[in-house]
C-alpha positions in Angstrom: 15.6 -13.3 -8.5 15.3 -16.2 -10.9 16.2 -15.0 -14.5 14.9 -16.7 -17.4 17.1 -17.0 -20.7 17.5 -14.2 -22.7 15.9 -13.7 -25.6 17.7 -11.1 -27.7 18.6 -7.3 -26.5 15.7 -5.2 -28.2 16.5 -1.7 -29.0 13.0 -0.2 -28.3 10.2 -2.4 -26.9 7.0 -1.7 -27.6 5.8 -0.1 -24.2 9.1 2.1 -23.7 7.5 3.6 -27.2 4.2 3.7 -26.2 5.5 5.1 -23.3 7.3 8.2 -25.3 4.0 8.6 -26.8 1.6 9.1 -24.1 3.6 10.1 -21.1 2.7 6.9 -19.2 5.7 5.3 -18.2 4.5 2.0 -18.3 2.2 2.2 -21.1 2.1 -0.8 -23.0 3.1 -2.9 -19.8 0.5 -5.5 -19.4 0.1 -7.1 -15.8 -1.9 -9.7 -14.6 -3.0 -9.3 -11.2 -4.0 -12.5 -9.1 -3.0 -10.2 -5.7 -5.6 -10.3 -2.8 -6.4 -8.2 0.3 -4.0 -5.3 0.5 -0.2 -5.5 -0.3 -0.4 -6.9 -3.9 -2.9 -4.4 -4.7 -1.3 -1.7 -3.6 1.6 -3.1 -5.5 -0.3 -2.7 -8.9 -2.4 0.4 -8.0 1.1 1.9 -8.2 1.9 0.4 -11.3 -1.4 1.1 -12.5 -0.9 4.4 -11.9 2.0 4.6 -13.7 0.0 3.4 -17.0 0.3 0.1 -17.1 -2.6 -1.9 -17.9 -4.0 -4.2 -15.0 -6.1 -7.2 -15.5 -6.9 -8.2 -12.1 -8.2 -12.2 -11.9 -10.6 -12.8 -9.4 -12.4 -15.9 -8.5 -15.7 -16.0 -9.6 -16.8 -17.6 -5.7 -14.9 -17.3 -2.5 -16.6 -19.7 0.3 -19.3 -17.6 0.7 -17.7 -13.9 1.4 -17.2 -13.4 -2.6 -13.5 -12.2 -3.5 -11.1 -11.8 -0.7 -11.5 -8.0 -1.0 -14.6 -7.0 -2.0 -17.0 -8.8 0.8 -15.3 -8.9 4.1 -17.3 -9.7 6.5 -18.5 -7.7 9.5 -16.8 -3.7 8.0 -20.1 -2.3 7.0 -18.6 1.0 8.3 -16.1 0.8 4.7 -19.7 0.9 2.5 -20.9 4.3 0.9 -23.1 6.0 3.5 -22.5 2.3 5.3 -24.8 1.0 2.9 -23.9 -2.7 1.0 -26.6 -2.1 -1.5 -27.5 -4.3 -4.0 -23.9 -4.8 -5.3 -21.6 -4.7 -1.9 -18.8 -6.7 -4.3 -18.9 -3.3 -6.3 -19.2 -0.6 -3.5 -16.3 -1.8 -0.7 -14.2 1.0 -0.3 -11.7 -0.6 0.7 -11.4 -2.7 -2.5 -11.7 0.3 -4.9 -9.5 2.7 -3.2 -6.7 -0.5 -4.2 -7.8 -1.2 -7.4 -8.6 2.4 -9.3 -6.9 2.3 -12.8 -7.6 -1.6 -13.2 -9.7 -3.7 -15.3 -11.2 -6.6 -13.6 -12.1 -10.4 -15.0 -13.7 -13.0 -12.9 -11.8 -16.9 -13.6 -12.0 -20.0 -12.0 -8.2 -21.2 -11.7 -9.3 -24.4 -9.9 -10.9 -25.9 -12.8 -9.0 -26.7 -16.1 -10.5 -24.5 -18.7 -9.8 -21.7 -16.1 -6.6 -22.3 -16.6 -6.3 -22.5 -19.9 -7.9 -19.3 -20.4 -5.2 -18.1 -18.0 -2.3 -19.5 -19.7 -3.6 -17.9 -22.6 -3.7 -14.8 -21.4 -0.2 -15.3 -19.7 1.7 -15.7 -23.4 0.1 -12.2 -23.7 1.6 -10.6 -20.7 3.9 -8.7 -19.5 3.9 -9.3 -15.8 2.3 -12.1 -13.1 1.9 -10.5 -9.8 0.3 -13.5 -7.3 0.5 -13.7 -3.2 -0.7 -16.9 -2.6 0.6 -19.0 -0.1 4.0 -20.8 -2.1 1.8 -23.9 -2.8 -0.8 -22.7 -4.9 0.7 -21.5 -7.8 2.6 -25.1 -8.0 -0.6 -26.9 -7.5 -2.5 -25.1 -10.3 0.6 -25.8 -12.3 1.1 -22.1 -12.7 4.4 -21.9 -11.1 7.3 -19.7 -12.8 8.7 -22.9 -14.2 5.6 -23.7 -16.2 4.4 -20.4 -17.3 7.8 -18.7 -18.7 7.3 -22.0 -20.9 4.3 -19.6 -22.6 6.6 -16.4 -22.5 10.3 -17.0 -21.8 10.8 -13.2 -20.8 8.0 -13.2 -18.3 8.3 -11.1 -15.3 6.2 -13.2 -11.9 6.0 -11.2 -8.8 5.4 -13.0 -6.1 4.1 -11.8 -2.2 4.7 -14.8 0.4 4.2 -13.9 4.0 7.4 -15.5 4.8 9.0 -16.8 1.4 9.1 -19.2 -1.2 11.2 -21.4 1.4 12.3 -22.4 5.0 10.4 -24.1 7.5 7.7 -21.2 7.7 7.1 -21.1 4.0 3.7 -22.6 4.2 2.3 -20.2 6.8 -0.4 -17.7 5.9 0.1 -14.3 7.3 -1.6 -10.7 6.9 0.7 -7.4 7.4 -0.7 -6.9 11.3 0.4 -10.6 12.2 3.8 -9.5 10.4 4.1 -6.7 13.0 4.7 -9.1 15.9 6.7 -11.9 13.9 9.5 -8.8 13.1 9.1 -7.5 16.1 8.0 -4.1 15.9 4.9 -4.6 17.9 7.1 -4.9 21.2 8.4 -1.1 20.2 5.1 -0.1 19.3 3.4 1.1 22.0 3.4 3.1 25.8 6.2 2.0 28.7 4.8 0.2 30.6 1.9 -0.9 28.1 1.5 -3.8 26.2 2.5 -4.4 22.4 0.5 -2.7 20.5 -0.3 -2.8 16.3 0.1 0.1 13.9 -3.4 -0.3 13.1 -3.0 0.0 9.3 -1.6 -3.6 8.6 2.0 -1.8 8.0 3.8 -4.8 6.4 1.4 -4.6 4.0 2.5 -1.2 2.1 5.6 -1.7 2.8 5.3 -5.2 0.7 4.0 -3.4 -2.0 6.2 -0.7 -2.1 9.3 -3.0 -2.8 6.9 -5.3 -4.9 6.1 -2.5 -6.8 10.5 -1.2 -7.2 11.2 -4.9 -8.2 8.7 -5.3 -11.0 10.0 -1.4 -12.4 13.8 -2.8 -11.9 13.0 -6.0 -13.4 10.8 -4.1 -16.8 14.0 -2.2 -17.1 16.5 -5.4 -16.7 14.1 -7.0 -19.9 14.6 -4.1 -21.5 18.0 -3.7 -21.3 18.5 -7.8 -21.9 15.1 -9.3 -22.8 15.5 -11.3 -19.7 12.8 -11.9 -17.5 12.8 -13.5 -14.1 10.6 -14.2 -10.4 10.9 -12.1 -8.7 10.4 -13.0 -4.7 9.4 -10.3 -2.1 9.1 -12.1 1.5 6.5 -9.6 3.3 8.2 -10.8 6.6 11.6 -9.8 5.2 10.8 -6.6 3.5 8.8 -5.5 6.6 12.2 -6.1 8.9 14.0 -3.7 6.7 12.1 -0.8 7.8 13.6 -1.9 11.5 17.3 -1.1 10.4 17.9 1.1 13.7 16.7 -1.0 16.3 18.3 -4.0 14.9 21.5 -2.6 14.9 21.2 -1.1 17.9 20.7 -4.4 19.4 23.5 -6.3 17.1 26.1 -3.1 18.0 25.4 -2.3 21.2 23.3 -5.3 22.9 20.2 -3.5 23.4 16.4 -4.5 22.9 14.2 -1.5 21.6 11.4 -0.5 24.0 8.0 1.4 24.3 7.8 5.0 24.9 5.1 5.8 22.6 5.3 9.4 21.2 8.5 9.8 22.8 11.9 10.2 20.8 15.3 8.3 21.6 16.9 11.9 22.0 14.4 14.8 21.3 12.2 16.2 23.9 9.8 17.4 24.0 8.7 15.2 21.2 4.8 13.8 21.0 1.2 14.6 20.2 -0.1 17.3 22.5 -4.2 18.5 23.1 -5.7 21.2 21.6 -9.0 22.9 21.7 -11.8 20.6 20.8 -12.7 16.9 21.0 -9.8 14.9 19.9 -7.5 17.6 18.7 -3.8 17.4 18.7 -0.7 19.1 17.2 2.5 17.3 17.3 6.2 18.6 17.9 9.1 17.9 17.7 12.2 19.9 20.1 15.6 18.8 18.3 18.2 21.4 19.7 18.5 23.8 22.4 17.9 26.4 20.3 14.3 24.6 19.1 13.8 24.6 22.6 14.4 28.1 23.3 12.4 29.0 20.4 9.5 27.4 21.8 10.4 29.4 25.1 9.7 32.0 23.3 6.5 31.0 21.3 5.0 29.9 24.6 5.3 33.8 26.0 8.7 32.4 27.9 6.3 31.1 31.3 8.5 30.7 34.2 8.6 27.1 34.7 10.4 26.8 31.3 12.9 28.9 32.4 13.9 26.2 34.8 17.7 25.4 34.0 16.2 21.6 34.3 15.3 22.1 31.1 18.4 24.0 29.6 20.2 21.1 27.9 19.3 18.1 25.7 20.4 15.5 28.9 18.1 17.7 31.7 15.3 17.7 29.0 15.3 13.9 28.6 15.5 13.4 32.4 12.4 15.2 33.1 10.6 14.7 30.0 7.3 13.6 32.1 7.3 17.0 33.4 8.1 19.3 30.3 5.0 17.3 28.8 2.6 18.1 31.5 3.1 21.7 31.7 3.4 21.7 27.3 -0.1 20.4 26.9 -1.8 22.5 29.6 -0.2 25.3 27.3 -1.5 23.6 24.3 -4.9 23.2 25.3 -5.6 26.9 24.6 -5.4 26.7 20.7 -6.8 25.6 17.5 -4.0 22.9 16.6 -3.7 24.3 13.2 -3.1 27.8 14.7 -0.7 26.6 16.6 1.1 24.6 14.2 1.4 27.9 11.8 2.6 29.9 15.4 5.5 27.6 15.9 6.0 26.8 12.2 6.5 30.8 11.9 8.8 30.8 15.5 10.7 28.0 14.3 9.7 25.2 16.3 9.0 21.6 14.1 5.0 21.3 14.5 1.9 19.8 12.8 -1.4 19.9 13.1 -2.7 15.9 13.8 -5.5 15.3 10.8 -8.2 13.5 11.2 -9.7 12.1 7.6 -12.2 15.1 6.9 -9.6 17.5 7.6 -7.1 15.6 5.2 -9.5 15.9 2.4 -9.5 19.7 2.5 -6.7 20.3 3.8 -5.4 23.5 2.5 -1.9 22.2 1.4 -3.4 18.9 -0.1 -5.7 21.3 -2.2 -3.5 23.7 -3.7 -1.5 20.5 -4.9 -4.5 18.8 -6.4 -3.4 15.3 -4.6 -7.2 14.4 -3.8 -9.0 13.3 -6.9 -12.9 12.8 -7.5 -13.4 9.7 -9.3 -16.9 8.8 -10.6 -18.2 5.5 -9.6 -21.7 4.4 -10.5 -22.1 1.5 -8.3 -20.6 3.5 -5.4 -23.2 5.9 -5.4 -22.0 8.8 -7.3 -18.4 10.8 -7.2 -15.7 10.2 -4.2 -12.6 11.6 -3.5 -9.2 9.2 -3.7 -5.9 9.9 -3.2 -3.8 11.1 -5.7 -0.8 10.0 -7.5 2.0 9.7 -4.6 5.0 11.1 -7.3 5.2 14.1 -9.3 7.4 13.6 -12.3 8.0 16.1 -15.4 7.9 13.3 -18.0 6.1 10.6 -16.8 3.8 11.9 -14.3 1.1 9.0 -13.6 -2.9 10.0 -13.6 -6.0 8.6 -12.2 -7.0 7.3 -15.4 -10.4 5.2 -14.2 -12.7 4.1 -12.2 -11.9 0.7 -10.0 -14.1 -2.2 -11.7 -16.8 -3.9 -11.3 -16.6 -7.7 -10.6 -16.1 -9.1 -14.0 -16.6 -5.7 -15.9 -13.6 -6.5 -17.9 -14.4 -10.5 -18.9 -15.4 -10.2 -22.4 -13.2 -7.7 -23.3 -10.3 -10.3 -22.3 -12.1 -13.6 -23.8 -13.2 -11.8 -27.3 -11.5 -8.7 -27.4 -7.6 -9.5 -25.9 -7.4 -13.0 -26.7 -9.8 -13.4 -29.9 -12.3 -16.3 -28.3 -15.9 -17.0 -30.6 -19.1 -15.6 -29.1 -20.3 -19.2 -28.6 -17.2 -20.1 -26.7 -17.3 -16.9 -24.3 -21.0 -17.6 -23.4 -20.1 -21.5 -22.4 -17.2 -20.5 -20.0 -20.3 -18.3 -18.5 -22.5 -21.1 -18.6 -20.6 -23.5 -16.6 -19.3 -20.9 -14.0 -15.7 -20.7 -15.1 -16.3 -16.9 -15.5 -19.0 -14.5 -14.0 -20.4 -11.0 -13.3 -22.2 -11.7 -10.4 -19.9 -13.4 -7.5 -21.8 -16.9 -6.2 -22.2 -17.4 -2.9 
């Protein structure tokens, strides 16, 4: 973290009283958002979520696809009813599930006057959160040298795949790629199988996770100092802290983690196991020979688990192939969620495997109000998003808006946040620096 100079200790800032007012921790927290794709928007979705206000910047063309985020090409499946519509930028489900609780400008940072609108907007900011490969910012001439010129206790956050430097700096990654480069993808799988991915991009949370701690850390730091600084979250890096076990395993005892799929280091039985119906699963989890004669017992006792095999933790392990086999037969025979209460109720660590419908009404999820319906015009109506991940007494977060539509938010930040004449507002549309409609 690179600290600017301090500029004075203030008692009370204004969002920490904003804040006290509304119960938004981070009202009065203004963040600019120039994040693509998925990990720096998750990072401000959480922020957002916590109040602050997000002004996300988005380019008003993108070689031919639109935004990075709102027109991908060739996931049709991620559209309402799987239909683009006249306004695909607007209905991408992907993009709005990110981006709820944001406002949304459209600005052409590769031209000059986009940039001065942006530096503009920068001395009236709390927060720059960017994941650009390391050279862009510099070649705009919006590095972190140049803009806390325009706000000496500015906060920048930035994303690199692999950091601001090292040989690799220049390299442009996504979360899955970041599976294989930190390794996890040769633990991620069945023995004997190949590597295989998460499937849900997992350095990409994760990224935005700890983007999302560093930029709360750092608000408190300037609040506490009037400091502000850049900060730098490598998504290579954060990523291989998740992998604390294996790599100390290795650098303590020499060994290189493996595949075993479902299967646990220690515990067996341990995995996903059929139930009645197409492509229905409950997993478990046997811990301790008392677990295991639990689910003896839950099971009706059948004589092959009374093999003395299967007695200990070590016997278990050895014949783990075989206790699986006879487990799911067992399995078959129930509603997974049945069975998951049955062996909740006997004692035995089980869950019934969701699929996303079954999420969405789950029973637990509802009485907890975590699912929230969230009504967006150009997405055809009212759809359900997750919630608020957090419950907290004081501060407790909401699902305040709708996600935006491209450049909803552009003239409320020309004439409204930074004070710009009609005449001028309608040029910078004229010549393309800012839009509603993303060009081709």
């Amino acid at each position: 973290m690179r600290q600017a100079p301090s500029t004075g200790s203030p008692s009370e800032t204004s969002e920490s009283a904003a804040a006290a007012r509304t119960g938004q921790g981070l009202e009065g927290v203004r963040i600019l958002d120039l994040t693509q794709v998925y990990a720096g928007p998750y990072a401000t979705r959480l922020l957002a979520d916590l109040g602050a206000e997000v002004l996300r910047i988005e380019a008003p063309m993108r070689a031919g696809h639109g935004p990075v985020g709102r027109l991908p090409a060739g996931l049709d499946i991620m559209y309402p009813q799987r239909e683009p519509g006249e306004q695909p930028y607007n209905r991408f489900a992907y993009y709005n599930e990110l981006n709820r609780n944001k406002m949304a400008m459209s600005l052409d940072l590769s031209t000059e006057t986009g940039r001065g609108v942006f530096r503009r907007l920068v001395a009236v900011s709390d927060v720059v959160m960017e994941n650009f490969s390391p050279r862009v910012m510099p070649n705009f001439g919006l590095d972190y040298p140049e803009l806390r010129k325009l706000r000496p206790d500015l906060l920048m956050v930035s994303l690199p795949a692999l950091g601001l430097t090292g040989p690799y700096r220049d390299y442009v990654a996504y979360g899955t790629g970041l599976e294989g480069m930190v390794g996890l993808a040769t633990m991620t799988g069945y023995p004997n199988g190949p590597p295989l991915k998460t499937g849900i991009a997992y350095g990409d949370p994760v990224g935005g996770l700890h983007a999302a701690f560093g930029t709360l850390a750092a608000l408190r730091h300037r609040r506490l100092t009037g400091q502000g600084q850049h900060i730098e979250v490598a998504l290579r890096e954060s990523l291989t802290m998740t992998m604390g076990q294996a790599i100390m395993d290795y650098a303590m005892n020499g060994r290189v983690g493996r595949r075993q799929g479902n299967r646990h280091e220690a515990w067996v039985p341990h995995g996903a196991y059929p139930c009645q119906g197409e492509d229905e699963w409950v997993a478990i989890a046997v811990r301790s020979d008392s677990e295991w004669r639990s689910l003896r017992q839950a099971m009706g006792d059948p004589e092959w688990a009374r093999d003395d095999r299967f007695a200990g933790a070590l016997g278990r392990h050895q014949h783990q192939a075989e206790i699986d086999e006879h487990l799911g037969r067992w399995t078959r025979g129930f509603d997974h969620y049945g069975l998951m209460r049955r062996l909740q109720d006997a004692g035995v660590p089980a869950a019934a495997v969701l699929n996303i419908r079954e999420m969405a009404t789950d029973p637990h999820y509802v009485a907890r109000g975590f699912f929230r319906s969230v009504e967006h015009r150009a997405a055809g109506g009212a759809h359900l998003y997750p919630g608020v991940p957090w419950k907290m007494g004081q501060t407790p977060g909401a699902v305040r808006r709708p996600p935006p539509d491209f450049g909803e938010h552009n003239r409320w930040a020309l004439a409204e946040l930074l004070g710009l004449p009609e005449a001028e507002v309608s040029e910078l549309e004229r010549r393309g620096v800012t839009a509603t409609v993303p060009a081709a």
